[in-house]
C-alpha positions as CSV (number, residue, x, y, z in Angstrom):
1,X,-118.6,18.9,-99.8
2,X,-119.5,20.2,-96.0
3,X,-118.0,23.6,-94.5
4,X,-117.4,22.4,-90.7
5,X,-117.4,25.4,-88.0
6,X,-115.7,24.9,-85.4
7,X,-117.3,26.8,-82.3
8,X,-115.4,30.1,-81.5
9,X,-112.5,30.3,-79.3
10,X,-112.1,33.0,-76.8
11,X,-108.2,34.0,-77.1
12,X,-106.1,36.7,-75.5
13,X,-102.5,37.4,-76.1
14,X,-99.8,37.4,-72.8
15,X,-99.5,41.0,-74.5
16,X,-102.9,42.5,-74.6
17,X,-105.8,43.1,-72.0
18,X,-108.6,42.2,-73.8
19,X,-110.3,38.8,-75.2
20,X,-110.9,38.2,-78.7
21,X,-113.4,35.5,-80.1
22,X,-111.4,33.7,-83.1
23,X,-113.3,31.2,-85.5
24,X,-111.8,28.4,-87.3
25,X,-113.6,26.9,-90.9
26,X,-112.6,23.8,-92.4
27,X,-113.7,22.2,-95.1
28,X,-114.4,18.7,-95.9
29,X,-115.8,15.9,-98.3
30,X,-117.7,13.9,-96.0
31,X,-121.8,14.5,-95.6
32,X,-123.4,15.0,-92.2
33,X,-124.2,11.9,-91.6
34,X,-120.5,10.6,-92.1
35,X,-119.0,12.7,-89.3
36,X,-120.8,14.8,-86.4
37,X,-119.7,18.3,-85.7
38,X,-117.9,17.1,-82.6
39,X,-115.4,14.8,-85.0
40,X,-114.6,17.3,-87.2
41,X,-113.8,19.9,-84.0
42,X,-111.2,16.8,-82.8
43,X,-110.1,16.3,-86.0
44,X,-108.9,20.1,-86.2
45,X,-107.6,20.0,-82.8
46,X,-105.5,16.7,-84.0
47,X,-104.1,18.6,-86.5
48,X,-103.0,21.8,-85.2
49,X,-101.4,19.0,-82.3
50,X,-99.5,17.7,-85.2
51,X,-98.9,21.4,-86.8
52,X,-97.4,22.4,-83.2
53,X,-94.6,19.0,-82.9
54,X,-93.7,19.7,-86.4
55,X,-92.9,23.5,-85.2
56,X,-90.7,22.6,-82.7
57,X,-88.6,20.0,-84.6
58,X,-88.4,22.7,-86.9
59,X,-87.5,25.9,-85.0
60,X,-86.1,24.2,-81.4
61,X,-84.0,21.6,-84.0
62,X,-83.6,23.0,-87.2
63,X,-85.1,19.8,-88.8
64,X,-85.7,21.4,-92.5
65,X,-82.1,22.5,-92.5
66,X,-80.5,18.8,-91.2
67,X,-78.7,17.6,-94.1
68,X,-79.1,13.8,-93.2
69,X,-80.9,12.5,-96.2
70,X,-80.0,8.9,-96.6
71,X,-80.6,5.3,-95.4
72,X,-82.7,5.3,-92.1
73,X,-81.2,8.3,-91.0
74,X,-83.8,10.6,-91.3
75,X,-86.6,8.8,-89.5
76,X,-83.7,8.1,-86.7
77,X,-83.2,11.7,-86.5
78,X,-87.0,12.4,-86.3
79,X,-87.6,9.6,-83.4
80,X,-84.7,11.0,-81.3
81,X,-86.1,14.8,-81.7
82,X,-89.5,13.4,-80.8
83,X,-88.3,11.6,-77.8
84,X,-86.6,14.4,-76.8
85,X,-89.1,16.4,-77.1
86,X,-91.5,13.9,-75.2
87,X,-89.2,13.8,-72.3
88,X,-89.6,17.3,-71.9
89,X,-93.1,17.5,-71.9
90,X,-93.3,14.9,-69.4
91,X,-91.0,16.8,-67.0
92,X,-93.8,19.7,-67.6
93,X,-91.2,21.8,-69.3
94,X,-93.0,25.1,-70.1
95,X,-90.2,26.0,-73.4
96,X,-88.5,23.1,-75.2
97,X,-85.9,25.1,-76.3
98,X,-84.9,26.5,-73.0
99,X,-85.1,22.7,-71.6
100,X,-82.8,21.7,-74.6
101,X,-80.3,25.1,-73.4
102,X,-80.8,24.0,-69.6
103,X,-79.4,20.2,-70.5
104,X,-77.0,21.0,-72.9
105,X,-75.0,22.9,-70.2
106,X,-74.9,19.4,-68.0
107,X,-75.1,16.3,-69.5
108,X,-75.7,14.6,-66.3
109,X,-78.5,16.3,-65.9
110,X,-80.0,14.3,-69.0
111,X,-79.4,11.3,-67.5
112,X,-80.8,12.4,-64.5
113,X,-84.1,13.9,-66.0
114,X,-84.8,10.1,-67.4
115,X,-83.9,7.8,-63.9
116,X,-80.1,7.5,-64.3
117,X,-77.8,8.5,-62.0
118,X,-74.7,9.8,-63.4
119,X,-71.9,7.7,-62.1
C-alpha cells in the first residue's frame, strides 16, 4: 500500500485575510511504478469533482430526500438534475441555486437560456 501526497494547496477563505497551506493524503494499493504522483493528484481532483455534483444535487435539489424509487425513475431524475445543472455552468452561473431561483420565477427564461424563443 502507497500513502500519495498531494502537493499543498494555498487556500484563503472570502472571510479571512490571510493564506493557509492545506495538505491532502490519500492512500492507495497501487506501487510506484503503477501510477506516478501526478495520477494520483488527478485522481483526487476527479474525485472531489465528483464529491462537488453530488453536493449540489443534494443541497440545490434535495436528491436524498426525492422519494422516486422505482422503475427508471431515479436515474431520469438524476439525468434531468445533471442537465440542469450543466446548463448552468455553461451560462457561467456563479450559484446554481440562485440560477435555479432566477428561472423558476420565468419559465421563458428557461427556454431562452437553451436557444428557444418563447412563442
Amino acid at each position: 500500500m502507497t500513502a500519495a501526497r498531494e502537493p499543498p494547496a494555498r487556500i484563503r477563505p472570502l472571510s479571512e485575510r490571510r493564506w493557509r497551506t492545506v495538505t491532502a493524503y490519500g492512500i492507495t494499493s497501487l506501487t510506484v511504478t503503477q501510477a506516478s504522483p501526478g495520477d494520483l493528484a488527478g485522481w483526487i481532483r476527479g474525485h472531489w469533482r465528483i464529491e462537488a455534483l453530488h453536493h449540489i444535487r443534494d443541497v440545490t435539489y434535495g436528491e436524498d430526500s426525492s422519494q422516486v424509487r422505482t422503475g427508471s425513475g431515479p436515474q431520469i431524475m438524476a439525468a434531468l438534475r445533471n442537465l440542469a445543472i450543466a446548463i448552468h455552468k455553461l451560462t457561467r452561473a456563479r450559484n446554481i441555486a440562485a440560477a435555479c431561483r432566477h428561472h423558476g420565477r420565468d419559465a421563458t427564461r428557461t427556454l431562452t437560456i437553451i436557444g428557444l424563443i418563447p412563442a
